[in-house]
TITORMI-607780 format. One record per residue: x, z, y of N, C-alpha, C in turn. Coordinates in steps of 0.001 Angstrom, whole numbers, plus 500000, padded with zeros to 6 digits. Example, Ala and Ser with C-alpha at 12.3 -4.5 7.8 and 13.67 -1.06 7.14 Angstrom:
// residues 2
513190507800494310512300507800495500513200507800496700;512850507080497750513670507140498940512900507870500030;
END
This chain:
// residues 357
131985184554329392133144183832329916132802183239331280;133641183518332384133229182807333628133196181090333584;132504180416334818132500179130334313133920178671334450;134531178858335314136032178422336057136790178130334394;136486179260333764137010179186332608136491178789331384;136062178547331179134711177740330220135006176072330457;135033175748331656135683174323332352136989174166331844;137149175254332122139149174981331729139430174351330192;138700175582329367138556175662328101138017173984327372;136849173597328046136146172336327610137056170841328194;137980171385329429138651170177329625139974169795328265;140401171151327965141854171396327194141304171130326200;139925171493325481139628170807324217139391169318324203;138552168668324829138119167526324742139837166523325021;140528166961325867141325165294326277142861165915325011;143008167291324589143709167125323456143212166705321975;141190166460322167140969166361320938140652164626320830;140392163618322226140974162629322633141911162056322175;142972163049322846144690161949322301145227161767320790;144586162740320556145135163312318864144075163001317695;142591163402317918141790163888317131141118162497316229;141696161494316921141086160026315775142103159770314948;143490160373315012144502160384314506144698161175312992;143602162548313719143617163473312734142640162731311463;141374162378312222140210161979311783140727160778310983;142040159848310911142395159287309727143197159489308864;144008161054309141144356161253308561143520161991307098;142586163047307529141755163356306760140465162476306011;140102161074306213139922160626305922140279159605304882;141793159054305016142384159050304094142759159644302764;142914161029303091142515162146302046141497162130301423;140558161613302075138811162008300884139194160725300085;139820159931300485139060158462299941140693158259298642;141362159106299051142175158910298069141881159795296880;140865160645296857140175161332295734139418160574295351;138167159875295766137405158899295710137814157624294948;139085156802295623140024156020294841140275155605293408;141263156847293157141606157179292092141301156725290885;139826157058290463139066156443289278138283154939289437;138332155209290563138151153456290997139105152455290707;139973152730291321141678152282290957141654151989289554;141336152872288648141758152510287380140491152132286895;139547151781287386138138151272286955138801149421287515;138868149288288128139547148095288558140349147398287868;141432148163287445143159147763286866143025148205285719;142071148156284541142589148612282746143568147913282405;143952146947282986145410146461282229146893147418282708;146393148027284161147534148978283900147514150526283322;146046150754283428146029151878283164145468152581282434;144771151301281086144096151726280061145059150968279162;145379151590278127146050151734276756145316150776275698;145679149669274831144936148823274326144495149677273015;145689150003272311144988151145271068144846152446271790;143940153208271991144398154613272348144533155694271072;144526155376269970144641156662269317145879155942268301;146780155241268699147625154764268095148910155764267956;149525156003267156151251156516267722151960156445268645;151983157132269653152986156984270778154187156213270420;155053155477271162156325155106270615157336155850271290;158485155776270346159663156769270734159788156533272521;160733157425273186160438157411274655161992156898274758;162598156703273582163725155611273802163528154411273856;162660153795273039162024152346273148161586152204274580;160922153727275403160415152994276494161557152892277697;162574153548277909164122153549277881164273152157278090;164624151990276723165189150217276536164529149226277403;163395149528277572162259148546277787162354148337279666;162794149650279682163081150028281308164209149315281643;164922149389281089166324149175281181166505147101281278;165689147252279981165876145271280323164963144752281618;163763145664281459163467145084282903163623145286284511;164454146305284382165005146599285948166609146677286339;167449146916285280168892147137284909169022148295284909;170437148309284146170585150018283943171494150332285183;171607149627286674171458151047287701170218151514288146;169371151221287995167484151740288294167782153340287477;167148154041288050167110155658288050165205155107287591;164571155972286249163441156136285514163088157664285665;161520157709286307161087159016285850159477158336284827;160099159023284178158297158803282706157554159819282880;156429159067282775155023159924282400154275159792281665;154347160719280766153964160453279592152511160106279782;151611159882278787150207160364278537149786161580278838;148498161982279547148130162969279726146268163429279519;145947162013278805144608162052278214144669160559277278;144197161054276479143822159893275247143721158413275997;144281157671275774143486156360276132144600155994277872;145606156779278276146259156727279539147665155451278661;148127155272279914149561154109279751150290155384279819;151651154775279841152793155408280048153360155528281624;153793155894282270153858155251284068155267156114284087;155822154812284317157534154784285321158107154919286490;158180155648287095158415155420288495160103155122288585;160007153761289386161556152997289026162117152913290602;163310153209290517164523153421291777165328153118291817;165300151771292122166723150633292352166300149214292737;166522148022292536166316147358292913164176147005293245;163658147281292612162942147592292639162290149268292565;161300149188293992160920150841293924159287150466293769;158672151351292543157680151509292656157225152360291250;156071151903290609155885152222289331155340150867288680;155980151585286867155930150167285707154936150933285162;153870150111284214153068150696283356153397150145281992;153271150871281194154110150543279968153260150903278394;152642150098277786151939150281276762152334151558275814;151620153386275590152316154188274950152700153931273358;152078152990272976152161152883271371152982151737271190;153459150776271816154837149949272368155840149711272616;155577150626274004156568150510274478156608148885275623;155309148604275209155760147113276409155359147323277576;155999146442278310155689146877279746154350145337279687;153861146803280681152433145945281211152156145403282475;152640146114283232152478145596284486153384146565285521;153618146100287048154519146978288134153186146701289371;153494147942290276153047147915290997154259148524292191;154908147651293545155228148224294089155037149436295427;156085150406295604155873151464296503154785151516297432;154840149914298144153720149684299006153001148630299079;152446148491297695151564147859297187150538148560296846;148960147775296852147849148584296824147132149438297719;145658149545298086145258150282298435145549151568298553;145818152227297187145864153361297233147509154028297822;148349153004297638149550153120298336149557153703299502;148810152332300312148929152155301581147919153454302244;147112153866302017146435155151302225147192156618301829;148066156545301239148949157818300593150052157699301592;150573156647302141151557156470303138150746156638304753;149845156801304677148895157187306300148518157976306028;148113158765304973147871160125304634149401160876304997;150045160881304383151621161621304126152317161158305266;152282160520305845153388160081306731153307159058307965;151363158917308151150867158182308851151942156763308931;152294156351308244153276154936307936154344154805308615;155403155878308531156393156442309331157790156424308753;157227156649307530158174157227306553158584158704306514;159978159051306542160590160426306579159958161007308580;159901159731308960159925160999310701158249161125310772;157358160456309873156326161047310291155932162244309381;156660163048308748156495164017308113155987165011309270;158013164806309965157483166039311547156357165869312245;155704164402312437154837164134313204153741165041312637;153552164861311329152212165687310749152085167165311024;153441168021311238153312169447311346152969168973313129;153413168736314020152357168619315389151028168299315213;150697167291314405149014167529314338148350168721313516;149238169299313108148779170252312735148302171392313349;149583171327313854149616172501315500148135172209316611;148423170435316641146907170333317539145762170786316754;145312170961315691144136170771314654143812172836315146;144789173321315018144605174566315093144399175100316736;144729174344317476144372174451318785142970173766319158;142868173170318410141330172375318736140451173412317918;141032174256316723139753175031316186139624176770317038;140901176588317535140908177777318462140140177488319615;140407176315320362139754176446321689138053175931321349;138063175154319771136719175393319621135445176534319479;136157177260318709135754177942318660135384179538319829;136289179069320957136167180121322003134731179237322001;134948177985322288133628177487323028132214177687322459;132452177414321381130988177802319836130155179285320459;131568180063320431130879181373320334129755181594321159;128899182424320364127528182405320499126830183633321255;125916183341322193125540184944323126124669185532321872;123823184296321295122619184996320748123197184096318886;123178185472317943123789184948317017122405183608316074;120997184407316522120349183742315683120414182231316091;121175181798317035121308180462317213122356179271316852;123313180366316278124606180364316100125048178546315534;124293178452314221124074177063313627123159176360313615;122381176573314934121295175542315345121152174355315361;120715173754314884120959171989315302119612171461315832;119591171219317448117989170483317560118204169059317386;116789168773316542116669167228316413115487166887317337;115094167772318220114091166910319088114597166292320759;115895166889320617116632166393322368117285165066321693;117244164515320903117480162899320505119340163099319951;119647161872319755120689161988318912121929162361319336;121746162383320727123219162786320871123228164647321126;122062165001321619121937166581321306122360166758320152;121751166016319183121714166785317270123176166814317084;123781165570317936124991164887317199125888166360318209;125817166585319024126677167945320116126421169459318819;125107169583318781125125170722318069125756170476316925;125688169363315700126068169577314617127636169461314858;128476168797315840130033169248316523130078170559316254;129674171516316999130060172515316878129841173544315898;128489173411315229128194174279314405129268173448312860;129626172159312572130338171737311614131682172174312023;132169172832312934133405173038313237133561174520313117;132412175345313496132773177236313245132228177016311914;131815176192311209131305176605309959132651176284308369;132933174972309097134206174687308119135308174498308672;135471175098309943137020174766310715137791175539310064;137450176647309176138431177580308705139252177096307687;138051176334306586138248175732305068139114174610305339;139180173711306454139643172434307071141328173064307391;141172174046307885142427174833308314143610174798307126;143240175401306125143795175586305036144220174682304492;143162173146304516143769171897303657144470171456304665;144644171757306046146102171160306761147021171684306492;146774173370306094147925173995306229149212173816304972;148103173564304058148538173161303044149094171473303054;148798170561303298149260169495303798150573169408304167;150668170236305582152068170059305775152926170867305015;152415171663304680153999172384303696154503171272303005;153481170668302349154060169737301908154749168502302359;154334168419303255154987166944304018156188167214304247;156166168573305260157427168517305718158065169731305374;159360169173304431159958170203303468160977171178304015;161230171476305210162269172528306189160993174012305913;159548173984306050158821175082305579159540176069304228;158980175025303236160165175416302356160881175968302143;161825175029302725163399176210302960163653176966303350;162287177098304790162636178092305886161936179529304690;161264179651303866160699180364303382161653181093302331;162105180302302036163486180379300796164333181251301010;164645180943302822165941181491303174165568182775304243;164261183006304009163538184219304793163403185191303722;163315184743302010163106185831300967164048186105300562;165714185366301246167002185866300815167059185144299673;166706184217299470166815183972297512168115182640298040;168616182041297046169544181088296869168605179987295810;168542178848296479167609177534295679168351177331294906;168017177065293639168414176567291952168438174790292762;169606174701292036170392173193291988170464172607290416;170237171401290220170592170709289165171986171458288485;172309171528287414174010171969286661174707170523286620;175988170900286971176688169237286835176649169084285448;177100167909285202177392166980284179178882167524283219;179471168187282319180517168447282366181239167294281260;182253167024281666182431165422280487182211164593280236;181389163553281791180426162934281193180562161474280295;179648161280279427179899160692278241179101159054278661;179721157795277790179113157299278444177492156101277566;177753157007276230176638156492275324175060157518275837;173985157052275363172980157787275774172511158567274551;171936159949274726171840161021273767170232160386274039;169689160642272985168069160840272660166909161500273493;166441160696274060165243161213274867164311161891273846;164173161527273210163248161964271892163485163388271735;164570163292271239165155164557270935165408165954271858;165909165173273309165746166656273970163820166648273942;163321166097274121161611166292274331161455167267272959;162066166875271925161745167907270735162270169389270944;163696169514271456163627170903272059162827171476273176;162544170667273952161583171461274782160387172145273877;160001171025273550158388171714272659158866172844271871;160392172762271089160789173860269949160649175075270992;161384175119272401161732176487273378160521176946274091;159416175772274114158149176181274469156567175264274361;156658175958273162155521174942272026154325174993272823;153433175727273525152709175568274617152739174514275637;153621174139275626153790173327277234153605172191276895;153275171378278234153191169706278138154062169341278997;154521168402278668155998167791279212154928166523280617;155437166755281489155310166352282903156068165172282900;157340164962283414157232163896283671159087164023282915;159874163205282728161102162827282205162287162001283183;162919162729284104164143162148285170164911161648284310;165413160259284272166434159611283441167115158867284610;167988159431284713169181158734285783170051157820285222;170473156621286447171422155753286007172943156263285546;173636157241286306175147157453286296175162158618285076;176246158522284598176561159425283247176756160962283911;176905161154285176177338162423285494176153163110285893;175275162698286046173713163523286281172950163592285247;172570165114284864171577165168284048170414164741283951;169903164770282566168448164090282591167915165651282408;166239165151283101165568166572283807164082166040282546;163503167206282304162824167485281998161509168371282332;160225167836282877159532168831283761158164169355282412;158208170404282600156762171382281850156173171451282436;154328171458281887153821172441282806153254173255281560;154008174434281936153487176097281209151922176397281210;151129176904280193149816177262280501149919178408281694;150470178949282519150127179892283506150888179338284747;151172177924284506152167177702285848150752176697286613;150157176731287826148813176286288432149721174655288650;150694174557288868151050173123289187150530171995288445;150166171011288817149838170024287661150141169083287108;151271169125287468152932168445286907153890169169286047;153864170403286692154444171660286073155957171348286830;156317172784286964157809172681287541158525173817286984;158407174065285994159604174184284884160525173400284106;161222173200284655162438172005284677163889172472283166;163720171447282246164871171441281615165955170509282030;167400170818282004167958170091282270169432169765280702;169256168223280424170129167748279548171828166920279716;172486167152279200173679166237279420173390164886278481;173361163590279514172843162416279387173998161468277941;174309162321277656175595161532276795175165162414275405;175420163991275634175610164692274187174220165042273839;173240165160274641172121165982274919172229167394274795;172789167999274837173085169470274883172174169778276326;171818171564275937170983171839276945171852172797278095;171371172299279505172731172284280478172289173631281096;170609173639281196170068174887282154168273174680281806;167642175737281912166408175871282136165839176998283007;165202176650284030165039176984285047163011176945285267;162582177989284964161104178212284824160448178315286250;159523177611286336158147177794287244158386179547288044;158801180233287403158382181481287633159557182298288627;160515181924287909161888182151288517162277181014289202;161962180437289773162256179723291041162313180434293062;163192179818293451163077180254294639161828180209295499;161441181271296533160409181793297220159560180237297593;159936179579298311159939178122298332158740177409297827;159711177317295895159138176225295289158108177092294352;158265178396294803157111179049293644155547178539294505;155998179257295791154781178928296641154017177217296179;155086176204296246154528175052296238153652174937295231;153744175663293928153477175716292621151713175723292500;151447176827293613149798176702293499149152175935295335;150279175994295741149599175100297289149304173709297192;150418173305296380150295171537295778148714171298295102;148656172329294240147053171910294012146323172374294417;146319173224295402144941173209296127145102172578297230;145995171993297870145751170632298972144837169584297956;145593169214296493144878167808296275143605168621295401;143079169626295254141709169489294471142363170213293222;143388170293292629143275170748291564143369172449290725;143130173061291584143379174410291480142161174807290644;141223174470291585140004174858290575139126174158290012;139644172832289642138485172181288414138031170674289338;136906170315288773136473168729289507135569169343291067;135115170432290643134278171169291784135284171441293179;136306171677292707137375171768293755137945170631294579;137677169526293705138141168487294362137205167515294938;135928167601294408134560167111295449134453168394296589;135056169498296707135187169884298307136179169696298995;137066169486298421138366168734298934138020167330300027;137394166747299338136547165369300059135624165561300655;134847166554300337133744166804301505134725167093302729;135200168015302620136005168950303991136834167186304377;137733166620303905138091165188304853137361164593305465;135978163900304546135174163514305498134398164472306512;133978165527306683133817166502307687134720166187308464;136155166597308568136788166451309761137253165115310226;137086163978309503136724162605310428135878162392310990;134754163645310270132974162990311232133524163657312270;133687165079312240134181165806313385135100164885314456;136027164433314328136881163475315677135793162390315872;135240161484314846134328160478315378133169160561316180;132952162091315835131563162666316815131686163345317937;133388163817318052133557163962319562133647162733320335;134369161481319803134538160730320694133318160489320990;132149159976320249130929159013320381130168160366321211;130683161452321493130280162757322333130673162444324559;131869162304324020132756162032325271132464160602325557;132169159065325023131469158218325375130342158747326102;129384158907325583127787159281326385128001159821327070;128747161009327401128853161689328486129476160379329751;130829160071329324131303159150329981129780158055331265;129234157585330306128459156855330779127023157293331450;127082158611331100126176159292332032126647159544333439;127566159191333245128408159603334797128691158782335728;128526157245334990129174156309336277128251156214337283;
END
């Protein structure tokens, strides 16, 4: 490569990896530590998130209904989650006067404790992760850093490339620390810029949901909509009970999470996850009429639009869960990698800086 261009190349990387790249570097950082979190979180909080009997009887998921209902009113919109290992609470995510999640004793039915939307550590890191604390407009913001992330591994990688390969991932530790700290830049960047690639790419699909659609409406398919309400009634039909047809229509599955809406004209939703569906929520969706319980539509993981099938296995391999606990300690390696990566260009472009005045 001539130098004229090599200059060019090292100016366009460094002051776009400058404006952007500590940005990136918390965003992916946020990411490791919200894997990290997690069991901490509930190592912290057993009153919300450890179960006092755990091998007790679940209680009906109408009791936990009721329980919802006196403590938020019945316009609050409830999604339940059930148990999903011995010894877990019940968790509400509540939408109305209060937004957040309730934790709710499973063999009870009592409520234990709330935590709101943006309350907590782990909140407040899932909202700078997802949306750098933006809300809905920093979704778009995230697909531009995305765009930069892939321009920084492109123009990195022009620069990496190597005359002589046996040098390729060299790192000297005898030119002192900021040599080691230059080589391990680049060789940590052709070595996992690819793997790093993927958990952005995956990232934003998710963030920002026009991908999606745009995908949907590129495979020609028409997106599955909720079925209206026909008649709607204004007593409540049995949560219990549609949960018993699900298991009757598909005795395999574990029931995900339970949409219980305030207004009589929207169905209550029902989510699976199928043993062959990779999601880990599952998005095979039943849908009930909230009055008769009659079954309105079921709409499988499989037969879903181009879209939401995709999301089905991208959702877990952004967060770790595709392939096991091993998947998700590289999940966190690769975040913290690409925060060391922005923190070690800057503390790169410092020294230089000051070699210069």
């Amino acid at each position: 490569m001539r130098p004229a261009l090599r200059r060019a190349w090292w100016r366009l990387h460094r002051w776009v990896g400058l404006s952007l790249g500590l940005v990136l570097a918390a965003v992916a950082l946020t990411g490791a530590l919200l894997i990290v979190w997690k069991p901490v979180d509930r190592w912290l909080n057993p009153a919300l998130f450890a179960a006092a009997t755990p091998d007790a009887p679940p209680a009906p998921l109408d009791a936990a209904r009721a329980t919802l209902r006196q403590a938020y009113g019945p316009a609050s919109a409830f999604t339940l989650r059930p148990p999903r290992e011995s010894g877990d609470t019940l968790w509400a995510y509540v939408d109305g006067a209060f937004h957040g999640l309730a934790y709710l004793d499973p063999s009870t039915a009592r409520l234990l404790g709330q935590r709101g939307e943006h309350e907590g550590a782990a909140n407040w890191m899932f909202e700078l992760h997802s949306a750098l604390l933006l809300g809905e407009a920093g979704r778009g913001v995230m697909a531009v850093l995305a765009a930069t992330y892939f321009f920084l591994l492109a123009t990195g990688a022009v620069l990496w490339w190597p005359r002589q390969w046996r040098q390729a991932l060299a790192v000297q530790l005898r030119g002192g620390l900021t040599r080691a700290l230059f080589d391990l830049h680049k060789a940590g960047g052709a070595l996992l810029g690819l793997f790093i690639a993927v958990s952005i790419a995956s990232g934003v699909w998710m963030a920002w949901k026009p991908l999606s659609a745009w995908v949907t409406v590129m495979a020609g398919h028409t997106p599955l909509t909720p079925p209206r309400v026909p008649a709607p009634a204004g007593k409540d039909a049995s949560l219990d009970a549609m949960a018993a047809q699900a298991r009757r229509l598909f005795p395999d599955a574990r029931i995900g999470y339970i949409g219980v809406p305030p207004a009589a004209d929207q169905p209550v939703r029902l989510r699976l996850k199928l043993p062959a569906d990779p999601h880990p929520n599952g998005l095979t969706s039943l849908y009930f009429h909230p009055g008769s319980g009659e079954l309105l539509a079921v709409h499988r993981f499989d037969r879903l639009q181009a879209g939401a099938r995709h999301t089905s296995w991208i959702y877990p391999l952004h967060i770790g869960e595709l392939g096991g606990p091993w998947h998700k300690a590289a999940n966190a390696a690769l975040g913290f990698a690409l925060a060391g990566l922005g923190i070690s260009g800057l503390w790169l472009w410092w020294r230089r800086r000051r070699r210069l005045r």
